[in-house]
Structures are given as C-alpha cells and as structure tokens.
Steps between C-alpha positions, in 0.01 A plus 500: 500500500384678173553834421214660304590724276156444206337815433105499588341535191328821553520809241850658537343856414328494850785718693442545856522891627835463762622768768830486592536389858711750645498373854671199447740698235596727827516204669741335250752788527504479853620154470482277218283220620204500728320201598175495671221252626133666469217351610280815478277617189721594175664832551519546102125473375564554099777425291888659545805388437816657709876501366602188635468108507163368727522131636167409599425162746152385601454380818159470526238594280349484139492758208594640194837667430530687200780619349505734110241221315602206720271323777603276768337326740571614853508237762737295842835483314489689187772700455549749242783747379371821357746746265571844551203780377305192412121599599392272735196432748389220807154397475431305768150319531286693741405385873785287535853523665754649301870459605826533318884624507585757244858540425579814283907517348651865360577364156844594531556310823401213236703554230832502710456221678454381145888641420629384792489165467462244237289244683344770618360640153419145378293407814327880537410579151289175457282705722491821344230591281593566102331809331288334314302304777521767822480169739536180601317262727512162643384279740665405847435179727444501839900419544608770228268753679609448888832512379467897284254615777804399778761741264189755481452517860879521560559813218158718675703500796812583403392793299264573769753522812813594290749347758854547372610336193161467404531580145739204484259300661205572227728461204585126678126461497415618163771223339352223719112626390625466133698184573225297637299625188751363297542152715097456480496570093785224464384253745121575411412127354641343880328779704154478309501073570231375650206258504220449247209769484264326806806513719583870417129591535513379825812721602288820353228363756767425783672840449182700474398327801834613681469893387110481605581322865834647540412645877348178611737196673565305155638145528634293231173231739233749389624554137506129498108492624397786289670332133443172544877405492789335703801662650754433252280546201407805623890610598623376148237656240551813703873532436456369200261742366586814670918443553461611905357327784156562636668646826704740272197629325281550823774691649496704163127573563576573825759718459280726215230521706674624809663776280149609386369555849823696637448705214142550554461482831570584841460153681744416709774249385311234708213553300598509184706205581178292616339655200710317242534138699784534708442387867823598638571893475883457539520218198274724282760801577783307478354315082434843424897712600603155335309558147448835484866627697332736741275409783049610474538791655804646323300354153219706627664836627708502114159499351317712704716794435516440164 
C-alpha cells in the first residue's frame, strides 16, 4: 500500500475560492467525531474546508478529489486523509453510483490522543497531513477495505445511538481505524501479493462480475462456467489477489446494497432482502445486526430521522 503524497503538476497560483463549512464545524462541537455513510448526491457542491480532520473512504464509485493544488483519483478503496481548513471538493463522475464513509475528527480530539500515548502518536501522525501537502491518499485492497468499512460501520452507530459509555466506545474505534492503517502500511509488500497481471485481470473481471450480479444466486459452479477456470484456481487467485474470500466480498456487496435501499426506500425488510440476494429473510437480518450491530429496521429508523 502506497501513500501518495506527489503534487499534480498544475500551476500553484490557481487557488480555489473555499467556504467554511459551518455545519459540520457545529457538528464537531457537539461531539468531536461524526461518521457517516452517504449514498445520496454531494451535499457540499464547491470547495470548503471545516476546522477539523476529514477521512474520506470510497465504496463505490469513480472521481476526482481535489484537495489545495492536489488531484486524486476517486475510486472502490481509496482512502484519503484531508487537513484542517484545507479547501477541498468530491467530483464524482456523473450517472454513476457514488458511495462512501466520511469520517470528520475536531483537531483537538487528534492532537491528544497524540499526548496520550506514545504508540499512539507514532501510529496516528503517519496519517496526518503536514502543512505543506494538505492530504494524503492511498490505496486499499479488498481485505484492507472490508476490514476500515467494518470499524466505519461500527463508529456511525455509536455516535448515532449514543448508548452509555459511548464516547469510550468511539475513542476504542478511532485507535483501531488508525491501527489497521498502520498494520496495512507495514505489512503492505505481503498484503499486495498476488499473481502475474493475466491472473489479476481476471480478478478485476471476477469482482466486477460479483458487484454487477450481486442480487442473483452466485455459485463458485457458475463463476467457474462464466471464467473459464477450475475450483481451486479460481478459490486461490481470489485470495490471493484480493486477501478475502469470494463469500466475504459478496456478503460485503450485499451488505452495501441493503443499506442503500433502507435508506432510500420503504420496501419491506423482505424485499430489500430479496433485492440484494438473500433467500432467507431471517439469515439476511441476522448478517446484517452481525456486521453492522443493529438489526434493518433499527439501521433504517436511525437514518430516517436523521
């Protein structure tokens, strides 16, 4: 995993106009981090920049995201750290799905976990945008990105339901975000192994396939058929190539998609449960309380009144 931190060579004169984004500045005072999954159009339009840290995961989509004179290339996995009043604008291509998590830290809250800890300032500020280049950005694999969307997914809801102890529970969630960063930078050379170029072609093909069929029956059989391959081969480039199993990605799909549709709209959990592959209602309800901690309908009443 390589973290990009080139300038684009464009004309450093060019300054972007920025408003301050005062909503999620309330928002930060309120409580220092707030986590959210959007699936909708982009609720800022032209470039701001708010007091605090934005972490910014693509789940599905491609783009531009530019930050001061920097441009990086939106798509599944990227992940990129933005600094504090450092202008910054999505530009997702038009027509196509756009999902992601965006995870905004009061800088404060930052620096003193920083203090706290020694490990802690050593693993965190490797992720912390310098001055001098307003962000960083990097690539996840399929593995690296289940893995951050699973600690995403978990930090929404506790900020969302605000159980007791809750701000415990965030600050648990923030060290394990950064400390999974830190495992993926260090192990990057094992996690990136894989086969030669034809093989990982073919697991771009496989896993588009997978995102594009998602809500049909898929069997290892008819991936098989469909690529021209045998069992095994097809089990072991897979894993090799992507760190998870094809099972573990489907259900990832899966599990998106169904969180799209409770969001948007008003099927019944049946529905949206058939809608996304799952034949049995009770295992789809019972995947989703296990990933996401809450069961559809609670998912769907938290962001409906939101």
């Amino acid at each position: 995993m390589e973290i990009e931190k080139v300038r684009i060579g464009e004309d450093r004169s060019a300054q972007h106009e920025s408003v301050v984004d005062e909503v999620t500045n309330t928002r930060l005072m309120d409580f220092p981090v707030q986590c959210s999954y959007r699936t909708t159009m982009l609720e800022q339009p032209t470039f701001h920049s708010h007091s605090g840290y934005e972490l910014y995961l693509c789940i599905q989509g491609k783009g531009h995201y530019i930050v001061g004179d920097r441009m990086h290339t939106l798509g599944v996995g990227t992940f990129t750290v933005v600094g504090p009043m450092a202008s910054h604008l999505s530009r997702p291509h038009l027509n196509t799905p756009f999902h992601r998590y965006i995870l905004a830290i009061e800088r404060s809250y930052v620096e003193q976990l920083c203090v706290e800890d020694r490990e802690c300032l050593m693993g965190i500020r490797q992720w912390l945008p310098d001055p001098e280049s307003d962000s960083i950005h990097t690539q996840l694999n399929a593995q690296q990105l289940m893995h951050l969307q699973e600690i995403l997914v978990q930090l929404e809801g506790e900020i969302q339901r605000k159980q007791p102890c809750y701000p415990l529970l965030v600050k648990s969630l923030l060290l394990q975000l950064f400390a999974q960063l830190g495992r993926y930078q260090a192990k990057s050379s094992t996690i990136s192994m894989g086969g030669n170029d034809t093989q990982k072609q073919m697991v771009k093909g496989i896993l588009s396939y997978m995102m594009e069929h998602h809500h049909e029956p898929l069997s290892v059989e008819k991936l098989c058929v469909q690529f021209h391959v045998s069992r095994s081969f097809l089990f072991r480039i897979f894993k090799a190539n992507t760190g998870v199993t094809m099972n573990e990605f489907l259900v990832s799909i899966r599990m998106t998609k169904a969180k799209e549709l409770l969001q948007a709209t008003d099927l019944a959990i049946t529905a949206v449960a058939g809608r996304v592959g799952f034949q049995d209602v009770s295992h789809f309800c019972h995947t989703f309380k296990r990933l996401s901690g809450m069961t559809p309908s609670c998912y769907r009443s938290i962001h409906r009144s939101m």
